[in-house]
C-alpha positions as a LaTeX table, in Angstrom:
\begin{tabular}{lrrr}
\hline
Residue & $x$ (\AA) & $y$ (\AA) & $z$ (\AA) \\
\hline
Unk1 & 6.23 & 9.68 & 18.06 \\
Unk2 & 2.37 & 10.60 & 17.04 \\
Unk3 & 1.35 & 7.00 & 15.84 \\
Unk4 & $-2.54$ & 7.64 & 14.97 \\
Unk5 & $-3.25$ & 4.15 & 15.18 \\
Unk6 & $-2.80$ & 3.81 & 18.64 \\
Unk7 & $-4.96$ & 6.45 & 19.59 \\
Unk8 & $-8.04$ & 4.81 & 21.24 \\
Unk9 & $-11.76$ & 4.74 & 19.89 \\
Unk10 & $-12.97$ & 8.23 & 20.52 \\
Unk11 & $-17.15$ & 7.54 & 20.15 \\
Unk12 & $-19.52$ & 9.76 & 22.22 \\
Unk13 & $-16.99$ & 13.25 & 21.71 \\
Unk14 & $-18.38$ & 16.03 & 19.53 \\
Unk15 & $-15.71$ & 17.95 & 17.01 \\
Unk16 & $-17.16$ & 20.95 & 15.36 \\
Unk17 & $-14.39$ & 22.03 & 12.54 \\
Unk18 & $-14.30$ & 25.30 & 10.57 \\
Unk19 & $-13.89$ & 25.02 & 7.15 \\
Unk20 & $-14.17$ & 21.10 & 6.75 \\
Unk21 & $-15.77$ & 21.31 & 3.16 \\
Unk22 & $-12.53$ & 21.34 & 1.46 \\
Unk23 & $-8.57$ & 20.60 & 2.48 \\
Unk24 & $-7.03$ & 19.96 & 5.69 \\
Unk25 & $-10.69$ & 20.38 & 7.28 \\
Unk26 & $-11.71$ & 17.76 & 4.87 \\
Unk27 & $-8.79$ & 15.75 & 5.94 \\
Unk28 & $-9.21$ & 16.58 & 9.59 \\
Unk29 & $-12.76$ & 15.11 & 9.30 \\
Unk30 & $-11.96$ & 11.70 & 7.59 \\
Unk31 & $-9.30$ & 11.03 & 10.22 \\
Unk32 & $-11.65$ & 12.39 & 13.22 \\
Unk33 & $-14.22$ & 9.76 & 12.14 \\
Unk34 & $-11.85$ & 7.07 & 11.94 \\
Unk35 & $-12.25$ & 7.19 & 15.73 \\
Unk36 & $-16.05$ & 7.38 & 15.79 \\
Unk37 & $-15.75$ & 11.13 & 16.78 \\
Unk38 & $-18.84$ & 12.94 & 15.36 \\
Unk39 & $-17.88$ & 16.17 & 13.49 \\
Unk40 & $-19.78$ & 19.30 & 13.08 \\
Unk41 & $-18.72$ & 20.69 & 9.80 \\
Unk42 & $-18.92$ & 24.20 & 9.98 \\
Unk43 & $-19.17$ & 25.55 & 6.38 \\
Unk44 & $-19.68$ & 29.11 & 4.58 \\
Unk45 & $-20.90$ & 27.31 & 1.43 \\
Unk46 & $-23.62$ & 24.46 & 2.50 \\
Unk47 & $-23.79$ & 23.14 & $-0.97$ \\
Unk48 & $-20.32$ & 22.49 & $-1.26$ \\
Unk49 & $-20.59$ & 20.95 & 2.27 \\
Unk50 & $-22.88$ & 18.55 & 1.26 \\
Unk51 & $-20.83$ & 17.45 & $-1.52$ \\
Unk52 & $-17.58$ & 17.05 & 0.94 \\
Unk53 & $-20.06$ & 15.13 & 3.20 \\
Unk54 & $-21.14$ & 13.11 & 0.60 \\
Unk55 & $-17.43$ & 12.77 & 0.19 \\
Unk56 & $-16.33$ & 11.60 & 4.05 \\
Unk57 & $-19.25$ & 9.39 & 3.61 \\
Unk58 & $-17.73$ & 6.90 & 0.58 \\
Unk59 & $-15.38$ & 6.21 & 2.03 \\
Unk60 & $-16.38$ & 5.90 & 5.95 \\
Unk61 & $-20.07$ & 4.56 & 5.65 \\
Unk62 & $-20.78$ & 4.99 & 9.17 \\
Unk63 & $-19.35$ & 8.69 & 9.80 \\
Unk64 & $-21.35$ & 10.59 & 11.88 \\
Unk65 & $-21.59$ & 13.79 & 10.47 \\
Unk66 & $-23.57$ & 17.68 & 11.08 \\
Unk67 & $-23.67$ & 20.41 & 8.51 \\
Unk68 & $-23.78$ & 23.89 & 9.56 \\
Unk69 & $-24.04$ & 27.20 & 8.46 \\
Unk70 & $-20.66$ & 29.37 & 9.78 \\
Unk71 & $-19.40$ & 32.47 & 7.82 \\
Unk72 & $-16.65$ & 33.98 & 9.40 \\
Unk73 & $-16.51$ & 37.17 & 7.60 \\
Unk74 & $-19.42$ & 38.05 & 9.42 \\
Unk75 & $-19.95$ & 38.78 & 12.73 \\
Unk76 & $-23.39$ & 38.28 & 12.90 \\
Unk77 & $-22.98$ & 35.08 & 11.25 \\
Unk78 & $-20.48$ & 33.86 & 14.21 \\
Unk79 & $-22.88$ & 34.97 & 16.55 \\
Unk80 & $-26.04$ & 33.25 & 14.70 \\
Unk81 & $-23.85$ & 29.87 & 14.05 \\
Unk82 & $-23.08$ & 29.75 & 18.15 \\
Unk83 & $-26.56$ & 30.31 & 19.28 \\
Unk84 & $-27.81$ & 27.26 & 17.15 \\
Unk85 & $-24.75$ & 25.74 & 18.04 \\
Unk86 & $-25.31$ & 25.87 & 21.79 \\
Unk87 & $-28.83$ & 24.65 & 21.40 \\
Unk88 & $-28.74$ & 21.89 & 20.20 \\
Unk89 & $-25.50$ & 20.41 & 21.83 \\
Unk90 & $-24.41$ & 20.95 & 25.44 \\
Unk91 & $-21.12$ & 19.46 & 25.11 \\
Unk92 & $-17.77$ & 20.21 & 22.56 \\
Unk93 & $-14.99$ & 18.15 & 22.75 \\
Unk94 & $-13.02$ & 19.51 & 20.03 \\
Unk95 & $-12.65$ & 22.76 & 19.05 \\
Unk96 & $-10.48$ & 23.36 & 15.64 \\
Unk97 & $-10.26$ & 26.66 & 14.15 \\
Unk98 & $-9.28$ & 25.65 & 10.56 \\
Unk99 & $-10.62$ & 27.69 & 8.30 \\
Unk100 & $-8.99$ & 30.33 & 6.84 \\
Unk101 & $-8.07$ & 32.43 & 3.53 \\
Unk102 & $-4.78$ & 33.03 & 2.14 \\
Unk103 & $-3.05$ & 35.83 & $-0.20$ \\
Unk104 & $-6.87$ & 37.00 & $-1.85$ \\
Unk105 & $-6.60$ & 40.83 & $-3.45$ \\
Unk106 & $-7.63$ & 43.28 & $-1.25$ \\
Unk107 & $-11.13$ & 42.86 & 1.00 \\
Unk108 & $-12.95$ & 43.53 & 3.92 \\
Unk109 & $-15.18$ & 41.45 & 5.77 \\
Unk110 & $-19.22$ & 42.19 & 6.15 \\
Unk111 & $-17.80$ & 44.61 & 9.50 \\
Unk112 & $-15.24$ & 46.33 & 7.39 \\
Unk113 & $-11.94$ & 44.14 & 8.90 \\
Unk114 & $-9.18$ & 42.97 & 6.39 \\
Unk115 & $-10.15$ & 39.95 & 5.14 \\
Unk116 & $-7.20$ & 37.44 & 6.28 \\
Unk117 & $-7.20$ & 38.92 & 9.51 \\
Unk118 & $-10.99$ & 39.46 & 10.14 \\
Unk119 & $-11.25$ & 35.21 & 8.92 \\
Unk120 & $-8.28$ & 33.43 & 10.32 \\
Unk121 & $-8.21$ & 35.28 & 13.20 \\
Unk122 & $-11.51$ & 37.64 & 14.76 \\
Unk123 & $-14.02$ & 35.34 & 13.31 \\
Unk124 & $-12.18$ & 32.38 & 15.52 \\
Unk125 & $-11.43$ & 34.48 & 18.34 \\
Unk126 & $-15.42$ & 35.60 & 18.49 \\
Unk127 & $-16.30$ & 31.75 & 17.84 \\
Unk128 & $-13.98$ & 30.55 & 20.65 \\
Unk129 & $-15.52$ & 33.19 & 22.84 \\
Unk130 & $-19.16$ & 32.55 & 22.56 \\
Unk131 & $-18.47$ & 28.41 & 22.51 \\
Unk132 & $-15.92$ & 28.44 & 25.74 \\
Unk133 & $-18.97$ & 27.76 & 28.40 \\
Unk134 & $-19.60$ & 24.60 & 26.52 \\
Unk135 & $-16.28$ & 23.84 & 26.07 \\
Unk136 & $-15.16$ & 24.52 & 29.53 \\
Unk137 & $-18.22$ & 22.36 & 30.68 \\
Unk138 & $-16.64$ & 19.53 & 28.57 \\
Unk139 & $-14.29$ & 16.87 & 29.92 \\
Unk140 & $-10.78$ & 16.89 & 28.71 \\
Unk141 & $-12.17$ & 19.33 & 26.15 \\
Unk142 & $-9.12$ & 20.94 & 23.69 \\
Unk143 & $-9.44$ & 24.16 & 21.49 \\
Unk144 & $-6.91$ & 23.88 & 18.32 \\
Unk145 & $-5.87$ & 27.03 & 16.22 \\
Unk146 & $-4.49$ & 26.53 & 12.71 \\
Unk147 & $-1.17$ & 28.26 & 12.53 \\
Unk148 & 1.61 & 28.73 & 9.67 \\
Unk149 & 4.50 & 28.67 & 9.03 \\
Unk150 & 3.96 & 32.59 & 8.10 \\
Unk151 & 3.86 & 32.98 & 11.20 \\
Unk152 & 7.52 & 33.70 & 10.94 \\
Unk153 & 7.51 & 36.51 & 9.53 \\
Unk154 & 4.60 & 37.72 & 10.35 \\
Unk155 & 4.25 & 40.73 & 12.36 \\
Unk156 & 0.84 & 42.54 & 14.09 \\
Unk157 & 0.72 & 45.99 & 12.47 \\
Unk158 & $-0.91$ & 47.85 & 14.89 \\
Unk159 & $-0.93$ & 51.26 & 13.48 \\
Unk160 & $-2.57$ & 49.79 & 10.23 \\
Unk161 & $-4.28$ & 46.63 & 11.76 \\
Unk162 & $-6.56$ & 46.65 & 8.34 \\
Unk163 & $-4.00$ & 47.27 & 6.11 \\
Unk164 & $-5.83$ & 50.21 & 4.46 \\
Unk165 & $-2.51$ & 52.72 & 3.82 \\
Unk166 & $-0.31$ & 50.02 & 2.21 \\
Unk167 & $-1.59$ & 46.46 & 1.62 \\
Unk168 & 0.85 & 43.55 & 1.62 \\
Unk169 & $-1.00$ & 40.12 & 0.77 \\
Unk170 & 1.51 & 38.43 & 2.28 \\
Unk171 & 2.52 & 40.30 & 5.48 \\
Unk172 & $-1.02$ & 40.96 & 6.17 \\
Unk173 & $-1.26$ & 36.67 & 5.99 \\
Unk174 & 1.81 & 36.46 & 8.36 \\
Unk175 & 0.35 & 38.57 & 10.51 \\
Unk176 & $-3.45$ & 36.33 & 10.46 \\
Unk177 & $-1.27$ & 33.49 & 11.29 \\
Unk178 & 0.92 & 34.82 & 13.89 \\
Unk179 & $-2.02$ & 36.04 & 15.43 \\
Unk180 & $-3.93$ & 32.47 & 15.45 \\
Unk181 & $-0.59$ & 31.11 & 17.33 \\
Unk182 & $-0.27$ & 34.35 & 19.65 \\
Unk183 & $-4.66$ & 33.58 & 20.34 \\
Unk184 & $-3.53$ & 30.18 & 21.36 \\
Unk185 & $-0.97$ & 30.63 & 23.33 \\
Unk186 & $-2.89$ & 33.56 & 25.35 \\
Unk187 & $-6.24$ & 31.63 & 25.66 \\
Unk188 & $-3.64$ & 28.50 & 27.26 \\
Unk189 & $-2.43$ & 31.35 & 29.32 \\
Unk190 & $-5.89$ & 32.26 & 30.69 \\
Unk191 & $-7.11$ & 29.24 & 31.12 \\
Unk192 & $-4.22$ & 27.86 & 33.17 \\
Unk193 & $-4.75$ & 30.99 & 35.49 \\
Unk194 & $-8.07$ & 30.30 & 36.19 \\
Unk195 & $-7.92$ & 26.33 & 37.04 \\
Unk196 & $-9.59$ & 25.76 & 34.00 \\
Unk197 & $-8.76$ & 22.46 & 32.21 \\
Unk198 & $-9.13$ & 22.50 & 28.77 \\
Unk199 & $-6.33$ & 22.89 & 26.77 \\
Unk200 & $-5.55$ & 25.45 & 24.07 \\
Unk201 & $-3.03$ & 24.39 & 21.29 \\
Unk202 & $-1.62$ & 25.13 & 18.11 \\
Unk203 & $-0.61$ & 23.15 & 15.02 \\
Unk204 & 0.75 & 24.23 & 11.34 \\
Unk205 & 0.60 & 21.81 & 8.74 \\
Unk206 & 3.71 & 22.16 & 6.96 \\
Unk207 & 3.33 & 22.54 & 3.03 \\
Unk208 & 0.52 & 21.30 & 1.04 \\
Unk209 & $-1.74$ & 21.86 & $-2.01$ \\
Unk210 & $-4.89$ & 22.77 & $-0.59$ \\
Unk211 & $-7.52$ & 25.16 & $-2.06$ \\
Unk212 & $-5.27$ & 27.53 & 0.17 \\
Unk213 & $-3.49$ & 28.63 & $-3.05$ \\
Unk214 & $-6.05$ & 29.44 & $-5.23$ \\
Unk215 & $-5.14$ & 33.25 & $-5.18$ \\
Unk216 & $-1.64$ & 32.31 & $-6.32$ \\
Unk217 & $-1.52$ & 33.82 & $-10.22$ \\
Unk218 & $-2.01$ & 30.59 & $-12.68$ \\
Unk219 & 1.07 & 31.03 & $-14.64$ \\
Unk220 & 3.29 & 31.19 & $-11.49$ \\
Unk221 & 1.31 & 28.22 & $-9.25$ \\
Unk222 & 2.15 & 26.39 & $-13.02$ \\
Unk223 & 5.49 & 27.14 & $-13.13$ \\
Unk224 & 6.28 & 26.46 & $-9.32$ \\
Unk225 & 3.88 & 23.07 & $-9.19$ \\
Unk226 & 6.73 & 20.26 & $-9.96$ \\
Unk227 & 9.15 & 22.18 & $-6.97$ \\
Unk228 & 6.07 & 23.01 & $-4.68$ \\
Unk229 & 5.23 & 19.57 & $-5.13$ \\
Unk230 & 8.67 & 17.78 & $-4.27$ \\
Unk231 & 8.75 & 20.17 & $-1.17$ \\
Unk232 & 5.63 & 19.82 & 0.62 \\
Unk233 & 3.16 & 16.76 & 1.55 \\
Unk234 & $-0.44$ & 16.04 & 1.07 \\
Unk235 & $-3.45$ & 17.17 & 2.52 \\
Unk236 & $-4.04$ & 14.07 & 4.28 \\
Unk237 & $-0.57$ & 14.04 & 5.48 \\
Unk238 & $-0.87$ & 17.75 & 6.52 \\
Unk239 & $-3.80$ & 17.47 & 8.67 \\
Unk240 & $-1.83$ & 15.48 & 11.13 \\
Unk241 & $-0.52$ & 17.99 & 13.10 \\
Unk242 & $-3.82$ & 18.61 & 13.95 \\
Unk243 & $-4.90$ & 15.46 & 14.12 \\
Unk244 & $-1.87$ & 15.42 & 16.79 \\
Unk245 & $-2.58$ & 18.04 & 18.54 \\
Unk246 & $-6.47$ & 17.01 & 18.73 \\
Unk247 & $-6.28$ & 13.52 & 20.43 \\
Unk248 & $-2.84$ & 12.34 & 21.27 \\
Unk249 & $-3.04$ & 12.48 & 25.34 \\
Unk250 & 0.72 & 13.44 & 25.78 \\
Unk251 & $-0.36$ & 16.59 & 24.61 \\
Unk252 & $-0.06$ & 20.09 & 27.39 \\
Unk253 & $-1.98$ & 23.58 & 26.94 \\
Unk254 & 0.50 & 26.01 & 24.78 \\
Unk255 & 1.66 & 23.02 & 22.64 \\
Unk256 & 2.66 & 23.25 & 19.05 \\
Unk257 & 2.33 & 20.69 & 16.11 \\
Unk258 & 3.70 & 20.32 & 12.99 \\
Unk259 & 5.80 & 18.51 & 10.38 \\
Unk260 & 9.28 & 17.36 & 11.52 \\
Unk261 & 11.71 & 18.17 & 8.35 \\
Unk262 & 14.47 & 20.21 & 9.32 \\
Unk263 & 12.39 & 23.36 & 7.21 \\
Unk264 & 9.13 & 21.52 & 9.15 \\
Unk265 & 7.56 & 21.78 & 5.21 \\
Unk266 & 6.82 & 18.13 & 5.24 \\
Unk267 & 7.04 & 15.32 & 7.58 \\
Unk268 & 5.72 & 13.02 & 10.25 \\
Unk269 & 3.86 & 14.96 & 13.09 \\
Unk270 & 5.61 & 16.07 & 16.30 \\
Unk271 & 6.42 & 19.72 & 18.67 \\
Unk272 & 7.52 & 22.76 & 16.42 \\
Unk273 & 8.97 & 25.65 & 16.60 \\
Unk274 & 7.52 & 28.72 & 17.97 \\
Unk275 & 9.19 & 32.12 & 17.68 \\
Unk276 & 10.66 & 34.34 & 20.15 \\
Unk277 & 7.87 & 37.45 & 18.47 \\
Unk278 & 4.82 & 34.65 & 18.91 \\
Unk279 & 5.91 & 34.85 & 22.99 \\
Unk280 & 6.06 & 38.68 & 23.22 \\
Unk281 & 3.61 & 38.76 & 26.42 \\
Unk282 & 3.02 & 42.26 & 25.72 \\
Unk283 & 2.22 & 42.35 & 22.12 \\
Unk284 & $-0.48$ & 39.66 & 23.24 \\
Unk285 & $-1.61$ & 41.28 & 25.09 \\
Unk286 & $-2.18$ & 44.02 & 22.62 \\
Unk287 & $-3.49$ & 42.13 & 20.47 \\
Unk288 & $-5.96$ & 40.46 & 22.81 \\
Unk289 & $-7.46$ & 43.92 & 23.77 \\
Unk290 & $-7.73$ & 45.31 & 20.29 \\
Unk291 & $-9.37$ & 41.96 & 18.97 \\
Unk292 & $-12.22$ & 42.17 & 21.62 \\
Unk293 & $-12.32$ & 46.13 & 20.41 \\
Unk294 & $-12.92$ & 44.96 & 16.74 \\
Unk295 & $-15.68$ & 41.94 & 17.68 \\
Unk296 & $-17.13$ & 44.75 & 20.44 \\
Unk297 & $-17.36$ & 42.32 & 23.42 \\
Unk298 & $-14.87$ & 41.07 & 25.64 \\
Unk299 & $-13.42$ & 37.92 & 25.76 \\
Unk300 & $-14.80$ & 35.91 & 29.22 \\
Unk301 & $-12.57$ & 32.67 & 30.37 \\
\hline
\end{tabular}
């Protein structure tokens, strides 16, 4: 059983966490900094960063805290974020791929990639790429990928990777998060084979009203709010698994976190469930190869 307060003081490691302006990110933060971790916010919108620094801050005076500049709809921006990144720190402790978008109409990124699946997954899989020789350099260094419960029923539509003949919001989501878990599981994979020690993971947080759902339609989130509500658990509550899979020592490369209800909706942190698609060796493999295609470089562990 994950019990947060036993985890020891953490002061000296380095988190850098996508997305950490606004819900679980957020969340992840104020609980990282509870330990005397310093955290890297890595934000699209630096304004709005400030504010959720600002944020962290009133309520943890003596965070430790770095703003910077990630958009991972772009390419170029990945690239840009890990050069600055890399100069001026030579260590990461904590990797956690958190951001993501959910269920938006139909976009592309600034390369020309579905949007859900160029953000949740080939922005992180560049990132993870261009960061590993600091990582790997890192002591008991961990990478963490942000999973879903979508990942389900997601699948990885390889003849329409983009989703440009027939777009499904939500399938094309499954198949983002399926492909964070599958990313995961691979880079553990990799890692493992060549005696490298830092451990790749994977958590999902469950259910919870983050800014996740804004591309829900008002009258329906409206209507759904009271049940939605009575199903799922807070933000703070949701970041757990991550928080879990981040700093509890028990944990082993290819792990997976999340909430322990019988649906694993809501719940205290602990192992979940991975599906029998998510360990298709060969569709990772797949996907692996056409995901360094898409960011034109390949992948070096």
């Amino acid at each position: 059983m994950f019990e947060f307060d036993k985890i020891p003081n953490h002061k000296g490691k380095l988190a850098l966490i996508t997305g950490a302006n606004t819900g679980l990110g957020l969340e992840t933060t104020k609980w990282f900094v509870q330990k005397d971790i310093k955290v890297v916010m890595a934000c699209r919108n630096l304004e709005k960063a400030e504010e959720a620094k600002k944020n962290v801050l009133s309520e943890f005076p003596n965070a430790d805290i770095d703003l910077m500049k990630l958009d991972l709809s772009s390419l170029e921006s990945v690239k840009n974020f890990a050069s600055e990144f890399n100069k001026k720190y030579d260590k990461l402790d904590l990797l956690i791929n958190n951001a993501g978008v959910m269920i938006p109409p139909y976009s592309k990124t600034k390369e020309g990639f579905e949007l859900q699946f160029g953000v949740n997954h080939l922005g992180h899989f560049l990132l993870t790429d261009l960061l590993l020789p600091t990582i790997k350099s890192t002591e008991d260094s961990r990478v963490v990928a942000l999973s879903s419960l979508a990942h389900r029923s997601g699948r990885i539509n390889l003849d329409d990777i983009n989703w440009e003949k027939k777009y499904s919001k939500m399938k094309a989501y499954g198949q983002s998060k399926l492909a964070n878990l599958m990313f995961a599981l691979d880079l553990d994979l990799k890692l493992k084979q060549n005696g490298i020690k830092t451990l790749s993971v994977a958590a999902h947080p469950g259910g919870s009203n983050t800014d996740l759902v804004r591309h829900i339609p008002k009258l329906l989130y409206y209507v759904l709010l009271p049940l939605f509500s009575f199903m799922s658990h807070s933000p703070k509550n949701a970041a757990l698994p991550t928080v879990m899979a981040a700093l509890d020592p028990s944990v082993e490369g290819g792990d997976y976190f999340g909430p322990q209800s019988r649906t694993e909706v809501k719940g205290k942190p602990g192992k979940a469930k991975i599906e029998p698609h998510a360990l298709d060796l060969e569709m990772r493999k797949k996907l692996w190869e056409i995901s360094e295609k898409m960011v034109g470089q390949e992948f070096t562990v």
